[in-house]
C-alpha positions, 0 to 999 in steps of 0.5 A: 276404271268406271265402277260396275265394268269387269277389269277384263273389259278394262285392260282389254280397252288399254290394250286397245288404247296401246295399239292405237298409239302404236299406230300412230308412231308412239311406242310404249314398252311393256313395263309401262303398259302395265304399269299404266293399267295398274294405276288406271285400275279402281280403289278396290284393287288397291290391295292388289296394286300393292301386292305387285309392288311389294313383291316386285312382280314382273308381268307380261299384260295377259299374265296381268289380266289373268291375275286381275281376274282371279282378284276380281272373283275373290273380291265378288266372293266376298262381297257375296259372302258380306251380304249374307252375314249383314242380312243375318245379323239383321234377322236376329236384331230383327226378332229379339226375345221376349224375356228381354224386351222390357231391358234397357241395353247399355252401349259399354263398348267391347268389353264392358265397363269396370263396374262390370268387370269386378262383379264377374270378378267376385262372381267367379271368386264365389264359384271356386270350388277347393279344387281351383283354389289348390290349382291356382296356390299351385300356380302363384307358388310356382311363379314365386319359384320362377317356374314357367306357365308353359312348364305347369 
């Protein structure tokens, strides 16, 4: 399948395809009809092609198309919903603020160094108010009881 055609031209052509060999004296049988246009069908219906076998589902070739149009307008829906969040996301990289302009960024990947870490740590020990250290005495005494989390 060339990149850009909708898959209804697609199948439509292989269908074509089919009743030429049937003129010629060659039969093909449903299954292998569609099975030929599933594996004649792009990368991006990969998904699809999966789901088919996975769930072994039995098609005639108009339920097939039917079904392979419904995949392509939600693949188009999500293309249409990733571009917009991507253009998004560069409006805001686009404009940073100005407070933090002159800062250097460190790249510490998705959840940040150790170093980072244990000062958050000692931060939140800071913040404990009386009421937090008696719930969390409470807490480490009943997981010394053995009593469960989904119990407190």
């Amino acid at each position: 399948m060339k990149k850009g055609i909708p898959v209804r031209d697609h199948v439509l052509n292989m269908i074509n395809y089919f009743g030429e060999t049937e003129v010629h004296g060659a039969m093909i049988d449903d299954r292998t009809q569609v099975s030929m246009i599933l594996e004649s069908l792009s990368p991006d219906f990969l998904q699809f092609k999966g789901n088919y076998v996975m769930n072994k589902l039995n098609y005639k070739i108009t339920q097939l198309l039917n079904e392979l149009q419904t995949f392509e307008s939600i693949l188009k829906d999500k293309s249409k919903d990733s571009s917009t969040t991507i253009a998004e996301v560069y409006v805001v990289e686009e404009n940073p603020s100005t407070s933090n302009k002159n800062k250097k960024r460190k790249n510490n990947g998705a959840f940040g160094s150790k170093p980072n870490k244990i000062r958050r740590a000692r931060q939140a020990l800071k913040r404990t108010t009386p009421r937090t250290k008696s719930l969390r005495e409470y807490v480490f005494t009943a997981e010394l009881k053995g009593i469960g989390r989904e119990t407190i």
